[in-house]
C-alpha positions, 0 to 999 in steps of 0.5 A: 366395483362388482355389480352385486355391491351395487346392485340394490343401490342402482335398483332403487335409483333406476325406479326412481328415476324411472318415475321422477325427474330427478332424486330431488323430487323424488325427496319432495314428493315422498317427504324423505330427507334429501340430504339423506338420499344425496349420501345414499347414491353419491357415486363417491364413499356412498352412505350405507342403507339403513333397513328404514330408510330401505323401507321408507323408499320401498314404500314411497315408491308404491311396492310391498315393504319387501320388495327389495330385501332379497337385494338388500341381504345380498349387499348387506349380509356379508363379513365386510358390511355385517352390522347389528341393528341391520341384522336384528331389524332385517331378521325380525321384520322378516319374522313379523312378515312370515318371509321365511325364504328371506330370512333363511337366507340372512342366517346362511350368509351369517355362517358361524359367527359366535358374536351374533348368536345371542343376538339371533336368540334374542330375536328367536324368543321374541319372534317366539312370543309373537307366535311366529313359531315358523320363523322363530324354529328357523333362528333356533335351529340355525343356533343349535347348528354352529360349531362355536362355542356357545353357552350351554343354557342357551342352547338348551334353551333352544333345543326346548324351544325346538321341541316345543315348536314341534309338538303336534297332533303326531304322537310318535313324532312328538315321542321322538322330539322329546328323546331328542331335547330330554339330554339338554333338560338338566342344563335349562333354567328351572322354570323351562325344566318345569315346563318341560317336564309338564309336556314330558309327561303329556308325551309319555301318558299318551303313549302309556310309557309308565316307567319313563313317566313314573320317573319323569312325574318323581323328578316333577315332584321333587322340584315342585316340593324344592320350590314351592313347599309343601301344605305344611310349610309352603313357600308364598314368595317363590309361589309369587316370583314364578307365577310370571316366569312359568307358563302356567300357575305353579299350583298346575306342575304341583298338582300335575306331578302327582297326577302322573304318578297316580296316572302310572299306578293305574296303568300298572292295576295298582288302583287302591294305591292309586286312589291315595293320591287323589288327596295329594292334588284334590286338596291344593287351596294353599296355592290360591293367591287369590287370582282368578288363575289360581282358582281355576286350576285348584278347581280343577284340581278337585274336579279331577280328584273326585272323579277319580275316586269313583274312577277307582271305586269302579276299577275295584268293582264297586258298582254302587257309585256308578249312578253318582259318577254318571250324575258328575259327569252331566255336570262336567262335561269335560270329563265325559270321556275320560269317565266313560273310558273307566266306566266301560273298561270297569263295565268289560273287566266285571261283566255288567252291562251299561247300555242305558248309560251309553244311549245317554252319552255316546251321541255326544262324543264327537261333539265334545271332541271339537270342544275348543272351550276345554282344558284338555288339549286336542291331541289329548281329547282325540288320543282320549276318544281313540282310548275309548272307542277301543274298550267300547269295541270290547263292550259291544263284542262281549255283549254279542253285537259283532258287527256294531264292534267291528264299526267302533274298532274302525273308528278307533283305527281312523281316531288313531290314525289322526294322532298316529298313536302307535299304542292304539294300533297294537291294541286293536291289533289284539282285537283281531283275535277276538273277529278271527273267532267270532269268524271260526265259530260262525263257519 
């Protein structure tokens, strides 16, 4: 017998031995059977290890619960002894205890065995779900890599599971992770297409790809429409039946669609067209069913709708509404920063000044930045901030205050940095014409 067959079973009885006179009392003083420990170090047709019994020992002789799993997955981690309740629990305590060499490992000696992939994913979605999201990317990963046959669904599934798990404060990194899954989209369960599509159209916003997102919000709408209805005629029972199944509520994909299409029309300057589309979200209480949830997105829902009614009217040069909007925004603090954003840029596209207003809010935006309490997420607060430092610096060169808006273009190069959004970097690259003639005009 070579040494690496036996190698975890004579670990264990030297330790034993090396501290109790015998296996017997070893079994007495640690509670295990004694029948079970005679078959394990029989030196005839010894019995198997179990992975508790593994633990049990480990434990009862003093040492961290994995002292010895790198032994025990080279014994057993093999064609001749592959087991599967060996294999899920090895591959999910590995998981829980973030013992990602470990577990690494295990899979490499599985090669491409086809039998075991449901398996694996199966332990992938609940490591996935206990938030261990770096042993969880490791099983999936190994998945997407076989060269067997394999359901499509599932490794689609894995690929957005990939994607997700990737997703970060990188804004190009994040655009690169999103063209990689986006040809597995159309093979995923439909409630994993709508949450992909969400995160598609955060990705695609943030990098003012419009006419990816304009397709990506469309495709959104018609599924939403498909599944849940209309204000008309709105479909409660698959409202209910996917509330479970989705991340968020179904009214969030619903009312988010239709914001991404008036998100692209404002890109695009369209705004009175734009502005149409605030009624299609703004007015979503057909989807309260009466949960807390459900609530609070559809009041969020409003909130946005009519935030972006003075956001247009402003856009168009209506003036008037600025002191309301202002009002809004003390009371909504969220918004703050997306409201100044269309407050400045309307403030440099006619010529008016709205110094009083900054002095009141300008103090506070970095504060609200490390707001954790928000519904914006982080990578959208900090992509928001960065948005808005680039039109302030505008703001302030128009207004003659040069040296005030080269210091807000580096904070805006710094804010950009964190997120390395690469649009923020061509923009205020447009800005050093501006310096480049403020400094030949000076001379």
């Amino acid at each position: 017998m070579r040494i690496d067959d036996i190698a975890i079973r004579f670990a264990l009885k030297q330790e034993i031995l090396n501290r109790y006179s015998s296996i017997s009392q070893f079994a007495t003083e640690s509670g295990l059977p004694r029948s079970t420990l005679s078959l394990i170090f029989r030196k005839k047709d010894p019995k198997p290890i179990s992975f508790d019994h593994l633990v049990k020992i480990t434990l009862a002789l003093g040492y961290p619960e994995d002292h010895f799993f790198g032994l025990y997955i080279q014994e057993y981690f093999t064609k001749e002894n592959f087991n599967r309740s060996r294999i899920e629990k090895v591959l999910q305590r590995c998981g829980e205890l973030g013992l990602n060499h470990h577990l690494k490992h295990a899979i490499e000696r599985l090669e491409d065995n086809a039998y075991y992939i449901p398996i694996i994913f199966v332990i992938a979605e609940e490591l996935n779900t206990k938030q261990k999201s770096e042993a969880a990317l490791l099983l999936y990963q190994w998945i997407v890599s076989v060269k067997t046959e394999v359901s499509q669904v599932l490794i689609s599934t894995c690929h957005y599971r990939i994607f997700r798990l990737g997703i970060s404060l990188d804004n190009d990194l994040n655009l690169e992770l999103l063209y990689r899954f986006l040809p597995y989209r159309s093979r995923l369960p439909i409630h994993l297409s709508l949450d992909a599509a969400i995160n598609a159209v955060n990705i695609l916003y943030d990098q003012k790809r419009f006419e990816e997102l304009w397709i990506c919000a469309e495709e959104l709408i018609k599924d939403c429409v498909h599944l849940f209805g209309t204000r008309d005629s709105p479909n409660f029972k698959a409202i209910a039946h996917y509330e479970s199944k989705l991340d968020r509520h179904p009214v969030v994909y619903y009312g988010r669609a239709y914001l991404a299409k008036q998100c692209c029309l404002e890109g695009w300057k369209k705004y009175k067209e734009a502005q149409t589309y605030c009624e299609n979200y703004g007015q979503l209480q057909w989807f309260d069913d009466g949960s807390k949830l459900a609530q609070l997105e559809i009041k969020k829902f409003v909130i946005f709708a009519q935030a972006n009614v003075w956001n247009f009217e402003l856009l168009q040069g209506n003036m008037t509404v600025l002191s309301s909007y202002v009002a809004f925004l003390e009371e909504h603090p969220e918004e703050l920063i997306p409201g100044l954003i269309t407050i400045v840029e309307s403030a440099n596209m006619f010529n008016f000044a709205i110094d009083h207003f900054l002095e009141r809010f300008e103090h506070r935006l970095y504060d609200l930045l490390e707001n954790p309490d928000g519904y914006y997420t982080e990578i959208a607060r900090r992509n928001n901030l960065s948005f808005l430092l680039y039109h302030l610096a505008i703001y302030h060169f128009n207004a003659g205050q040069v040296p005030k808006s080269l210091n807000t273009a580096i904070k805006c190069w710094k804010m950009s940095q964190t997120v390395n959004n690469q649009q923020h970097f061509r923009l205020l690259a447009s800005l050093t014409a501006f310096y480049n003639m403020y400094d030949d005009s000076t001379n």
